[in-house]
C-alpha positions in Angstrom: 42.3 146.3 69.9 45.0 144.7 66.9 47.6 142.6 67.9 50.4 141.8 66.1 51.8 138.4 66.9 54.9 136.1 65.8 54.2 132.5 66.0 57.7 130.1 65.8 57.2 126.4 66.1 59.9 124.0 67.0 59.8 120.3 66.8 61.5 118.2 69.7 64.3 115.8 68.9 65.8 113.8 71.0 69.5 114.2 72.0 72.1 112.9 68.9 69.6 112.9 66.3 70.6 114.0 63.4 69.1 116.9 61.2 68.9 118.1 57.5 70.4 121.4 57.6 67.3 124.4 57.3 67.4 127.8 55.9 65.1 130.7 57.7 62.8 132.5 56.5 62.8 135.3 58.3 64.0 134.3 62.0 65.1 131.5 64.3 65.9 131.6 67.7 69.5 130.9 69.1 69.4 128.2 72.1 71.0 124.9 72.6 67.8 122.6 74.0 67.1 119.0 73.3 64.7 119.8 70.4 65.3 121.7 66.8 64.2 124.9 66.5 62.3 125.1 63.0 62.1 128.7 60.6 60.0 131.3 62.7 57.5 133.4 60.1 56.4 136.6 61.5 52.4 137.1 61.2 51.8 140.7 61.6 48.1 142.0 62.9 46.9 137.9 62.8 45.4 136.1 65.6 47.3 134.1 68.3 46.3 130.7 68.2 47.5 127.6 69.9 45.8 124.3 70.0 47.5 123.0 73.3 47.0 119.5 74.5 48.6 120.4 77.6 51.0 123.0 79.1 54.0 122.9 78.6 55.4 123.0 82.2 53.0 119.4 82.9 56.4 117.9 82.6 60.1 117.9 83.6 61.1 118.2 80.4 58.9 121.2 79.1 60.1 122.9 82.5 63.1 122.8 81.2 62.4 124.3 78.2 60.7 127.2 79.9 62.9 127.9 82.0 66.5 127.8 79.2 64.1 130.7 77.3 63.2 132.5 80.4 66.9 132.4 80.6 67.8 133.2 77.6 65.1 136.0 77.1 66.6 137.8 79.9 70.3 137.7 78.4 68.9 138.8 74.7 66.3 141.5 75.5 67.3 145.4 76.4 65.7 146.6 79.5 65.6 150.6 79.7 68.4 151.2 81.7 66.0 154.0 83.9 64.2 150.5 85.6 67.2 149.8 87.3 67.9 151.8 91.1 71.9 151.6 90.2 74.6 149.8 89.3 74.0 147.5 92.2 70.1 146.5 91.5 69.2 143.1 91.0 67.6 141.2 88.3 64.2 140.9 89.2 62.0 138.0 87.9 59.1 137.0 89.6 56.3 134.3 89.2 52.4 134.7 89.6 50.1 132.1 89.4 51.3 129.1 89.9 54.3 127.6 91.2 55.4 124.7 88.9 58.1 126.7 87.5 59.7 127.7 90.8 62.2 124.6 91.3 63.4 124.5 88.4 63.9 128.6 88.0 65.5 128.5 91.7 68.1 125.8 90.5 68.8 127.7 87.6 69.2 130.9 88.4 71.5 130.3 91.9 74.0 132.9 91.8 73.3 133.8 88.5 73.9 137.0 87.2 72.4 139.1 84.4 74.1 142.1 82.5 76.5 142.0 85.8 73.1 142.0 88.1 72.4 139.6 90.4 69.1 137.7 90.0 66.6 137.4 92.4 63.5 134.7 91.4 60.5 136.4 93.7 57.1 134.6 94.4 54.0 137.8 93.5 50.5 137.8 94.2 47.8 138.3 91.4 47.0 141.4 93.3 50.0 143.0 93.9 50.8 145.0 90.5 53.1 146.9 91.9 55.5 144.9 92.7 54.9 143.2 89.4 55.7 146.5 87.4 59.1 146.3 89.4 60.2 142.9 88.4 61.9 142.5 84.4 60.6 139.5 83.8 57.1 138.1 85.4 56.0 134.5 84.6 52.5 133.7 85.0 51.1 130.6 86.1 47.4 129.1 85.3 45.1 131.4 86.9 41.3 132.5 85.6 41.4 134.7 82.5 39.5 137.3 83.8 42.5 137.6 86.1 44.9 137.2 84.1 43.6 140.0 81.8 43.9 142.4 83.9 47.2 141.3 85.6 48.7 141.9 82.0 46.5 144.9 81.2 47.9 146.3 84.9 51.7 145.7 82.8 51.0 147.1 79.9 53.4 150.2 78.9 55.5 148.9 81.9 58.9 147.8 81.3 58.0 144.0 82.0 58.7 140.8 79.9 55.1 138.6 80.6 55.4 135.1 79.2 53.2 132.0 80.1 52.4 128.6 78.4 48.4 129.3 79.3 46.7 129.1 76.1 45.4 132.6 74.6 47.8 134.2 76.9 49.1 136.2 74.1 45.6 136.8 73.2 45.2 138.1 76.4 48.0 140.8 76.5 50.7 138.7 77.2 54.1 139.1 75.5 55.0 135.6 75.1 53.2 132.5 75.1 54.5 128.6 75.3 52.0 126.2 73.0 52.2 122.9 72.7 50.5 120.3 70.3 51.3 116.8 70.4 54.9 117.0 69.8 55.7 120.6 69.0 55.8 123.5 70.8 54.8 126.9 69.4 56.4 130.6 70.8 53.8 132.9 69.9 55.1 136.8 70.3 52.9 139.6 70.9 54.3 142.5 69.3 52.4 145.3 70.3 52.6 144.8 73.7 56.7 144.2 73.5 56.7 147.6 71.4 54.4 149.8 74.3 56.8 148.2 76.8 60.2 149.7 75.0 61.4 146.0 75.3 64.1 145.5 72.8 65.0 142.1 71.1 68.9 141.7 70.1 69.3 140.1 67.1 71.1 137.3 68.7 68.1 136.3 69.5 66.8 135.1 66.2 69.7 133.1 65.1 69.6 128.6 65.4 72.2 127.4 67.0 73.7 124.2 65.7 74.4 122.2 69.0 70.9 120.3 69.6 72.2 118.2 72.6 
């Protein structure tokens, strides 16, 4: 089955570094982390590769990083309206796999609110795929790839964000995958999935923003 996949690197940087001013290509991303986001090129029908040393949630600081995208993906992505029970439904995202993500996701998103909706961070079992296909945003921990293919594969048409620093994860169905390499860190898109799943990117979310501390 083709794939189409974007692939954005981004180099860290440390906080007050400065930077030679960059021109896109085609996209950046708009976030204010501790590391400079670099031109995003987007690789239609190629291969999703990441040579990952580690994951990026091994450490406090690539927690972080997940989690201010996480964040940011849910403010910058249209969800069908027709997923939500009313005007009073919450904001579901949910984490499978495992939980290294959870502390920092549950500091993060206390009282926070979404498009007016309250958030609610939920703990889901591998197994249970329909709960999964009720929550906007699932993040997927390390699990066996077997499993994880067909937790993704159980998603797929479903109105759900998947995103995961597990390497091949976007090879595996998943929307959106964290790869690291030494130093830099790689966002690798899957395309066709985000297209079956009617998940619609804002064009805010391809811009760099300026502040890098």
């Amino acid at each position: 089955m083709s794939k189409s996949v974007s692939s954005c690197s981004a180099a860290y940087r440390p906080a007050g570094v400065s930077r030679a001013a960059h021109r896109p290509k085609r996209f950046f991303f708009s976030l204010s982390l501790p590391f400079l986001l670099l031109p995003c090129l987007l690789l239609m029908g190629a291969s999703a590769r990441a040579e990952a040393s580690e994951h990026l949630s091994d450490t406090d600081l690539g927690r972080k990083v997940m989690v201010d995208y996480i964040v940011h993906f849910a403010h910058h992505l249209q969800w069908p309206i027709e997923v939500f029970s009313g005007t009073g439904a919450p904001f579901r995202i949910c984490v499978m796999g495992g939980d290294e993500l959870v502390a920092p996701l549950t500091a993060r998103l206390h009282r926070h609110r979404v498009q007016g909706r309250m958030v609610e961070l939920e703990r889901v079992n591998d197994g249970e795929m329909l709960r999964a296909r009720s929550c906007q945003i699932v993040v997927m921990g390390d699990m066996e790839a077997e499993r994880m293919a067909e937790a993704v594969g159980a998603l797929e048409f479903f109105p759900v964000l998947t995103v995961s620093d597990v390497h091949r994860f976007a090879v595996l169905g998943g929307m959106v995958e964290f790869a690291v390499s030494g130093a830099s860190m790689a966002l690798q898109l899957n395309k066709t999935r985000l297209d079956r799943a009617e998940l619609k990117m804002g064009n805010s979310l391809f811009r760099l923003s300026r502040q890098v501390n």
